[in-house]
C-alpha positions in Angstrom: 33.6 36.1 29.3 30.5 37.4 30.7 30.7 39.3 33.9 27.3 38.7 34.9 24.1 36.9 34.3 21.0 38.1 32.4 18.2 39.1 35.2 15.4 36.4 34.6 12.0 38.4 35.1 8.9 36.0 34.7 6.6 39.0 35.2 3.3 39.3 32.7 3.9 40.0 29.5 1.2 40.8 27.1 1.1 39.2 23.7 0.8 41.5 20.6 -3.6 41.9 20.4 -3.4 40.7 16.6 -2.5 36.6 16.6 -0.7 36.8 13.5 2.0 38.8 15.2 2.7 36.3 17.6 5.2 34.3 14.9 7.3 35.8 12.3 5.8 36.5 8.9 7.9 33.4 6.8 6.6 30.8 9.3 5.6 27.3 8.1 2.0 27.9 9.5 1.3 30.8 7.5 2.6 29.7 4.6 0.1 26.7 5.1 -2.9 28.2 5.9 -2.7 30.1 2.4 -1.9 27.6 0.7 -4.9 24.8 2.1 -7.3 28.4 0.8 -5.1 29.0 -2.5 -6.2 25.0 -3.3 -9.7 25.5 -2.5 -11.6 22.8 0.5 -15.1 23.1 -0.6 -15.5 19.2 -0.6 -15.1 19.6 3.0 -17.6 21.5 3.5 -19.9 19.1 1.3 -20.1 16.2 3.8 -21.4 18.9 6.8 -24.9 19.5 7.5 -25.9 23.0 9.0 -28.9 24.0 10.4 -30.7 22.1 12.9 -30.5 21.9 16.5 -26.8 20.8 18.3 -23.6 22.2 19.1 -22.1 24.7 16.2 -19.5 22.2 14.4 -15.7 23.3 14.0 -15.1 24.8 10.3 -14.0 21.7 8.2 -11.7 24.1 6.5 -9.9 24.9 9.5 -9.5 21.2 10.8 -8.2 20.4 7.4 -5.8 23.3 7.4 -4.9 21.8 11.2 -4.1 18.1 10.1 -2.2 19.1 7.0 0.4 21.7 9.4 0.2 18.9 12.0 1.8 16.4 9.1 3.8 19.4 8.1 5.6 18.8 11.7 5.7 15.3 12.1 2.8 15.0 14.0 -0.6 12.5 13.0 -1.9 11.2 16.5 -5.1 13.0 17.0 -4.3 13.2 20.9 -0.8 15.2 20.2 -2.6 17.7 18.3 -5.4 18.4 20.4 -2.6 18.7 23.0 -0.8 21.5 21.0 -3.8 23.1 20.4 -3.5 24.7 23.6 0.5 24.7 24.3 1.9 25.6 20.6 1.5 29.1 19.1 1.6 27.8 15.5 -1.7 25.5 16.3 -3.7 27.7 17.8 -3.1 30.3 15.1 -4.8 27.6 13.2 -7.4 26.9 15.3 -8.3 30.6 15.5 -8.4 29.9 19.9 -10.6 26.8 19.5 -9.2 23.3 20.9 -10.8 20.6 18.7 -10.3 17.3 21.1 -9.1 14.7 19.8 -12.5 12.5 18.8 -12.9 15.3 16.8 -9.9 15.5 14.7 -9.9 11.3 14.7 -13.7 11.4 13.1 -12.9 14.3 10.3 -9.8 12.3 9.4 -12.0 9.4 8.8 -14.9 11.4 7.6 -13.2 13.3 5.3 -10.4 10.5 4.1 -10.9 10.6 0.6 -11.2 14.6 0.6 -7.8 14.9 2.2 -5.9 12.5 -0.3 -7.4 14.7 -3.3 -5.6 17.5 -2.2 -2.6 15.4 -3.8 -3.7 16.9 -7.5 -5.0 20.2 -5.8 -0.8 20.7 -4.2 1.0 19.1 -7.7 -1.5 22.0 -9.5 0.1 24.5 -7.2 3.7 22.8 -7.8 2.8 23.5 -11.4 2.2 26.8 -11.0 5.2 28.3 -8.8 7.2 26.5 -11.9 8.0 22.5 -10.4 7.7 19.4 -11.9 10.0 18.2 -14.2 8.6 15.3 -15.4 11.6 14.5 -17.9 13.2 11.9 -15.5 10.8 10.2 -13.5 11.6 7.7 -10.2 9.1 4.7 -9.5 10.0 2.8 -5.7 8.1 1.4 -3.3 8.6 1.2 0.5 7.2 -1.2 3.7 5.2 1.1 6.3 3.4 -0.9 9.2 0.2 -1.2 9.8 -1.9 -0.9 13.2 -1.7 -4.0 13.9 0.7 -6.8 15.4 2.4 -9.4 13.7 2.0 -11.9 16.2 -1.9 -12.3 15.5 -1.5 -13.7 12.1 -3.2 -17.1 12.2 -3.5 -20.2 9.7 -6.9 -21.0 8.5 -7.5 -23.9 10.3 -7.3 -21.2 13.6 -9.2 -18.5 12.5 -11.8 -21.7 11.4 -11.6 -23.4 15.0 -11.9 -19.3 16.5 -15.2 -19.2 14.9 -16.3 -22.7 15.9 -15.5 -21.5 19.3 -17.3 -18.1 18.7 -20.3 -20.2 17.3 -20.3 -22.4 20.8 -20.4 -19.3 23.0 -23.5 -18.3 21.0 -25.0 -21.7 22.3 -24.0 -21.7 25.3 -25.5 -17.8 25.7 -28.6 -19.9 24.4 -28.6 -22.6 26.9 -28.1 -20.0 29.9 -30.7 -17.9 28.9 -33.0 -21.2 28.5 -32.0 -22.0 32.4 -32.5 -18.5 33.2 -36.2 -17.5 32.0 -37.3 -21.3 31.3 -40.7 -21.0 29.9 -41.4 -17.2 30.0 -40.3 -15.3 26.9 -37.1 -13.8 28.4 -37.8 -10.3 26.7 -39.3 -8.9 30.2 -37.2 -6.1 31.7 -34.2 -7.9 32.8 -32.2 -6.9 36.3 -29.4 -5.4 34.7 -31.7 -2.7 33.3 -34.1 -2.3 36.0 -34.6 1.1 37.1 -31.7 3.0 39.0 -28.8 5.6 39.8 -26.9 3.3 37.4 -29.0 2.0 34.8 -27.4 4.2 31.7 -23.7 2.4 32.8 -24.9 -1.2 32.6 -26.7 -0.5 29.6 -23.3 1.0 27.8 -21.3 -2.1 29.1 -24.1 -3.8 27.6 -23.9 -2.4 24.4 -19.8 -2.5 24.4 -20.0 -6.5 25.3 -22.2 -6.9 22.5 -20.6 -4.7 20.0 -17.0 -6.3 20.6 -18.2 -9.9 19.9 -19.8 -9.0 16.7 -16.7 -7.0 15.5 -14.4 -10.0 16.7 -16.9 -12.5 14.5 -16.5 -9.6 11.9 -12.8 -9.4 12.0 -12.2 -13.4 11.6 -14.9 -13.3 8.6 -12.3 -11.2 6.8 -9.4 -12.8 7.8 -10.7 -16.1 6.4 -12.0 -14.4 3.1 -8.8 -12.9 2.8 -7.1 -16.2 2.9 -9.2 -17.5 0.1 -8.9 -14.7 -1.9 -4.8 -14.9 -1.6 -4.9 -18.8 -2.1 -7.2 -18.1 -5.6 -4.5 -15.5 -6.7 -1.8 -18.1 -6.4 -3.4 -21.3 -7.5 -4.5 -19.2 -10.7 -0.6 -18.1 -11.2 0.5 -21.9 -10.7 -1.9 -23.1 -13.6 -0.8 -20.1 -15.7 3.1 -20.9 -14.9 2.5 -24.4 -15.7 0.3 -24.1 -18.9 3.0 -22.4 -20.5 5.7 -24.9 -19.6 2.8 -27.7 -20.7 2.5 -25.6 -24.1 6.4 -25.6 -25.0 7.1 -29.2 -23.6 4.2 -30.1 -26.1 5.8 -28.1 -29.1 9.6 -29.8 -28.2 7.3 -33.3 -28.3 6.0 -32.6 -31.7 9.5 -30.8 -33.2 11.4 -33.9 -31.9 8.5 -36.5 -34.0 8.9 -34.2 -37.2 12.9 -34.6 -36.4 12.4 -38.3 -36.0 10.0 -39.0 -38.7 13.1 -36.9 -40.9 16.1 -39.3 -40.0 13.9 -42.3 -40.6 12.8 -41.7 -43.9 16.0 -40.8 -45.1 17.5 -43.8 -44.4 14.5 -45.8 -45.3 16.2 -47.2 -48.4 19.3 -48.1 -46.9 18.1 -50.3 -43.7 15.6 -52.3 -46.1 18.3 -53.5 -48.3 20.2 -54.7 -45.0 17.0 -55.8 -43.9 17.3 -54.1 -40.6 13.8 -53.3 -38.7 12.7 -49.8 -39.0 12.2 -48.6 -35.4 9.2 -46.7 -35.5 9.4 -43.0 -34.3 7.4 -42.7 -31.0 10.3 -45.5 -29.6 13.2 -42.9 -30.4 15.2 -41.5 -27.3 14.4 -37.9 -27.8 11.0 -38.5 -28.6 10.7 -40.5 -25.3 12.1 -38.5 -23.5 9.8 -35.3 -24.8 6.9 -37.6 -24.2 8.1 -38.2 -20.3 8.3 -34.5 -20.1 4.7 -33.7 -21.1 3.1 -36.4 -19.2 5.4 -35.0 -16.1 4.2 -31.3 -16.7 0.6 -32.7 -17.1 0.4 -34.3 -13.6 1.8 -30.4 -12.2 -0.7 -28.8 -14.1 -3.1 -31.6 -12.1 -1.8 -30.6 -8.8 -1.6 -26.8 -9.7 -5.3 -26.9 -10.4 -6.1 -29.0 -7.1 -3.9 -25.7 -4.9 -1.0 -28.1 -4.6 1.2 -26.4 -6.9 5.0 -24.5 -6.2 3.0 -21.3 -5.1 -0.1 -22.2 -3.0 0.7 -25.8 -1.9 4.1 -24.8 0.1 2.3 -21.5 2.1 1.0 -21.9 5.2 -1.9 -19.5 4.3 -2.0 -16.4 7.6 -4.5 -13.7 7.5 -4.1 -11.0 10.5 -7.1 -10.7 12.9 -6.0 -7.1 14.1 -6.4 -6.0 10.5 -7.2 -8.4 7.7 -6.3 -6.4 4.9 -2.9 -5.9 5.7 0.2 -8.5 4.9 3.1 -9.8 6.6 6.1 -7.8 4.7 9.6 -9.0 4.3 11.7 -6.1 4.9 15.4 -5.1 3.6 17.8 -7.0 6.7 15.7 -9.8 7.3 12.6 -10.1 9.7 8.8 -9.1 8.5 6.5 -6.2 9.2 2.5 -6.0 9.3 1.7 -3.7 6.9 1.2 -2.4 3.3 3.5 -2.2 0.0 3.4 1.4 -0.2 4.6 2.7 -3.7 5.4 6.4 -4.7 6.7 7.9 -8.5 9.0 11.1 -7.9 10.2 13.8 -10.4 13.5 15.2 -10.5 12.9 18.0 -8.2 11.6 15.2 -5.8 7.7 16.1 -6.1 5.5 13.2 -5.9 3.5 12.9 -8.8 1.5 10.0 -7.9 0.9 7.2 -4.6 -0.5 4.5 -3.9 -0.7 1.3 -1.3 -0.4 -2.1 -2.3 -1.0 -5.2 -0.1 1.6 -7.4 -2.7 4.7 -7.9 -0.8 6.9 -7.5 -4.2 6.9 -4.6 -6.8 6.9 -7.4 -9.5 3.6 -6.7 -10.6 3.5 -3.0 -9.7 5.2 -1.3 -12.5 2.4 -1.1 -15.0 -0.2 0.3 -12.7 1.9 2.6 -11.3 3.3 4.2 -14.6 -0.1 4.0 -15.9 -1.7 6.6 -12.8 1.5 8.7 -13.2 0.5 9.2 -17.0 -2.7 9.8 -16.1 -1.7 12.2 -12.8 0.2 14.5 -15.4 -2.2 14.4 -18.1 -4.8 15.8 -15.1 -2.2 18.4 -13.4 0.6 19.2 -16.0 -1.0 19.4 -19.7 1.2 19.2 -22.5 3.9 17.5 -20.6 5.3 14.2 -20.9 7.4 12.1 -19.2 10.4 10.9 -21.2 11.8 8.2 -19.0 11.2 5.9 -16.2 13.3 4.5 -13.9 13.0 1.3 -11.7 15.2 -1.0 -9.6 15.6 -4.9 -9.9 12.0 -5.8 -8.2 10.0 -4.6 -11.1 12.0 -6.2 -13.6 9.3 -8.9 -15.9 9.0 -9.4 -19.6 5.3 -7.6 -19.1 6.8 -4.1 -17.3 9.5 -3.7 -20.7 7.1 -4.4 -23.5 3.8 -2.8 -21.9 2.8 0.1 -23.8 3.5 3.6 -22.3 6.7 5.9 -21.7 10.5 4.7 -22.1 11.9 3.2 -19.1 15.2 1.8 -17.6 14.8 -1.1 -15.0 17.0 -3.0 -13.6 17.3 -6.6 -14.5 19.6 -8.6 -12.0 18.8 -12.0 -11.9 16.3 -14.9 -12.7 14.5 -16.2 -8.9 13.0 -18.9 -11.3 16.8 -20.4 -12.2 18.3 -20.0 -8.8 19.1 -16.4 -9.9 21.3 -17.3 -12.7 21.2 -14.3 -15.5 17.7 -13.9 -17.4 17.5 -15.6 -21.0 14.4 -13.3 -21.8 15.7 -11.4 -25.1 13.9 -8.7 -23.6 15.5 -8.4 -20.6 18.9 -9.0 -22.3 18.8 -6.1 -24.3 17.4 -4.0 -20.8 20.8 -5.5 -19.2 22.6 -4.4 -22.2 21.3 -0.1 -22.4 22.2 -1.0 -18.5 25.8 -1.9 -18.9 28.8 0.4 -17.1 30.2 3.2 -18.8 26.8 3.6 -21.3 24.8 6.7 -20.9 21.7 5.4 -19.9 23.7 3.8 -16.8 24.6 7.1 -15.6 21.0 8.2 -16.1 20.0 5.5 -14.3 22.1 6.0 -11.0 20.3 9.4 -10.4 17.4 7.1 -9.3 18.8 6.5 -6.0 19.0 10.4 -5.4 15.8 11.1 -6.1 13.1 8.4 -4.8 15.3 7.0 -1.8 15.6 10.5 -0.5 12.3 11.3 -0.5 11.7 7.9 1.0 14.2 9.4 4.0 12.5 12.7 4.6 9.1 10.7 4.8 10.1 8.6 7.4 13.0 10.4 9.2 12.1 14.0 8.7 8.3 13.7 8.5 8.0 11.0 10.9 6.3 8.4 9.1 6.5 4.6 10.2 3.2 3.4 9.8 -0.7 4.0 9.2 -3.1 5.3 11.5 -6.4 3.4 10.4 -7.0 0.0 9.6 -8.0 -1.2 6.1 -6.4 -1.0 2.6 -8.9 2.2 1.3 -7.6 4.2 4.5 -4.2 3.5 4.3 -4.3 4.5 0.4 -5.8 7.6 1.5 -3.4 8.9 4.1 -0.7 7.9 2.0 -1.7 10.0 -0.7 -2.6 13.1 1.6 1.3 12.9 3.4 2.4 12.6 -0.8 0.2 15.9 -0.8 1.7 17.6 2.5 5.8 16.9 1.1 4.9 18.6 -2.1 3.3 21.7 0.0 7.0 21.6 2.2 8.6 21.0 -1.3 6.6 24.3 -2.5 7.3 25.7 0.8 11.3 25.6 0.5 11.1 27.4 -3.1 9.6 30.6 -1.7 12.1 31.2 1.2 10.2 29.2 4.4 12.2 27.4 6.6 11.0 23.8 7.5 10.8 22.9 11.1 
């Protein structure tokens, strides 16, 4: 036991003069800053204009090197950084003493969006390099991450309509006042608001800000209601494709049950005219009569599917959200929904991300095929002469389509048929899936290394990295940052190979 307590002497010390003494030599930051100049930025630099008259600008290079460190640590609000700017070592090493605020950092992200999810490729080419990415086994999962915005402003169509009736009317009204206001003179004389005073620059802003805030409100319910038409098209065009095809084989059963008919009556032709009997004509046969009901049934869907009152569209109360059109009310694993994006990742067996993307299609369904198609692509751009020799997928992307498209061998899932109240699929296809599938089979055992691949990358994004949901609003944006955090893992991934410890 200690017989006495450390003296606590809060006197002045100096700091070493040369910054990168102030944190040991195998800290994350360094690491980082060579590796954002190992990649090469010069895009950044691209959308900057020097010269002229103005405040010098920060270096691009160094505000990228700053947001990818500050993903690094779990940290993406643009007011946290500029905080630690000035109170973490690590940051200001980065900033080199300067304190970017946060309007700064907020309009390079956006500036510079697409520039910071290209540095996916520019990281997996460094992945390459130090000897990762084994692209034998490959993982394909998506996850939910929210969006900013709430999911208590989705509204039905017939709202976001009556919101812009009501938008509309304020316009008149405006209209009518200004018409009692100025009568007959032309109303474009210098108004009170912006007569001359102390004051006049304020009530011009508040001006501008009431103006600007009804056009982006009339903006924002514009693309909410073209969002619901757009969504409604998607589905009324799957209901007449569903129902065509079960029009085409009720129409094939029709005919094979007349050929079938017209068989059995002919044979026995000879018989029932020597007993006299009535030959009952075809078309009045039980099966055929029953195959014609079907047709004319499947017609009338096909009639309804057409009009948008088929099983997809006519049962949805069609939302759009006003906060953020683009994005979609998700169900999420446990029950509930979230307001946010489908956001889908493919993952190697050392757990680099080889490609990302956002989705706004609640299920993975129709996923598969795009997504293996930009991870074939994605190595054919960063690891030539590779190729991948096996995908695997759960239960959500399991469709005729995703087994027979053309492209790599996979292993998915097949669980049950939604369309026959999840009894098992009569698809031969997806039979003989089930079947490489079944226990004790190799390719079962290969299979089950899926969840220890994708899902824990899924948990370090979230957990570790800090990742719940999207800063900006719109599809494009959230795509973007997706794809730049898929670009900062891989750099932690790299980092953990040469001996850094992660934060």
């Amino acid at each position: 036991m200690a017989r006495e307590y450390r003296p606590v002497d809060r006197s002045p010390v100096l700091f070493p003069e040369d910054p990168m003494k102030w944190l040991p030599q195998d800290h994350l930051v360094f690491f980082v800053m060579d590796a954002v100049e190992a990649v090469g930025v010069g895009e950044f630099d691209a959308s900057f204009r020097l010269g002229g008259v103005g405040r010098a600008a920060y270096d691009p290079v160094m505000l990228a090197t700053l947001l990818v460190y500050a993903y690094c640590v779990g940290e993406k609000s643009s007011r946290q950084i500029e905080k630690k700017c000035s109170t973490d070592v690590a940051f200001r090493l980065v900033c080199g003493g300067g304190a970017p605020d946060h309007c700064t950092i907020a309009r390079f992200r956006v500036r510079c969006s697409s520039a910071l999810a290209g540095l996916l490729v520019k990281v997996l080419g460094l992945c390459v390099e130090a000897g990762m990415g084994r692209v034998g086994v490959v993982s394909v999962d998506g996850t939910k991450i929210g969006a900013p915005a709430s999911l208590q402003r989705n509204y039905s169509r017939e709202h976001l309509r009556r919101l812009a009736d009501e938008l509309v009317a304020e316009a008149g009204r405006v209209d009518e006042a200004e018409d009692a206001q100025f009568g007959d003179r032309r109303g474009d004389e210098l108004p009170e608001v912006l007569a001359p005073g102390p004051d006049r620059v304020a009530r011009i802003r508040r001006l501008a800000a009431l103006k600007r805030g009804l056009e982006d409100r009339q903006g924002r319910v514009g693309q909410a209601l073209d969002r619901i038409d757009r969504q409604e098209q998607v589905l009324i065009s799957r209901d007449v494709e569903a129902v065509g095809r079960k029009l085409a084989t009720a129409r094939r059963t029709y005919q094979r049950e007349l050929r079938d008919a017209s068989r059995v009556r002919d044979s026995s032709r000879a018989v029932r005219v020597e007993s006299r009997r009535r030959l009952m004509p075809v078309e009045e046969r039980a099966a055929v009569r029953r195959a014609a009901q079907r047709v004319a049934k499947i017609e009338g869907e096909l009639v309804e599917a057409e009009g948008g009152r088929g099983l997809k569209a006519g049962k949805r109360i069609w939302k759009a959200n006003l906060s953020d059109p683009d994005s979609v009310a998700m169900p999420v694993r446990g029950g509930g929904f979230k307001q946010g994006f489908n956001s889908q990742i493919v993952v190697s067996d050392d757990h680099l991300i080889l490609a990302a993307d956002v989705w706004d299609t609640p299920t993975d369904q129709a996923l598969f095929i795009p997504m293996m198609n930009q991870v074939v692509d994605q190595i054919g751009a960063c690891l030539p002469g590779r190729q991948i020799g096996l995908i695997l997928a759960d239960a959500g992307y399991i469709s005729h389509d995703a087994v027979v498209a053309k492209g790599p061998d996979r292993l998915i899932a097949v669980g049950r048929d939604p369309t026959r109240r999840k009894k098992p699929h009569t698809d031969p296809v997806l039979v003989a899936m089930g079947k490489r599938l079944e226990n004790g089979t190799s390719e079962h055992e290969t299979y089950k290394r899926r969840a220890a691949t994708v899902e824990t990358v899924f948990g370090n994004l979230k957990k570790t990295m800090k990742f719940t949901s999207f800063s900006r609003k719109g599809l494009q944006p959230a795509r973007d940052e997706w794809r730049f955090l898929a670009a900062v893992f891989n750099l932690r991934r790299l980092a953990v190979t040469q001996g850094i410890a992660l934060p």
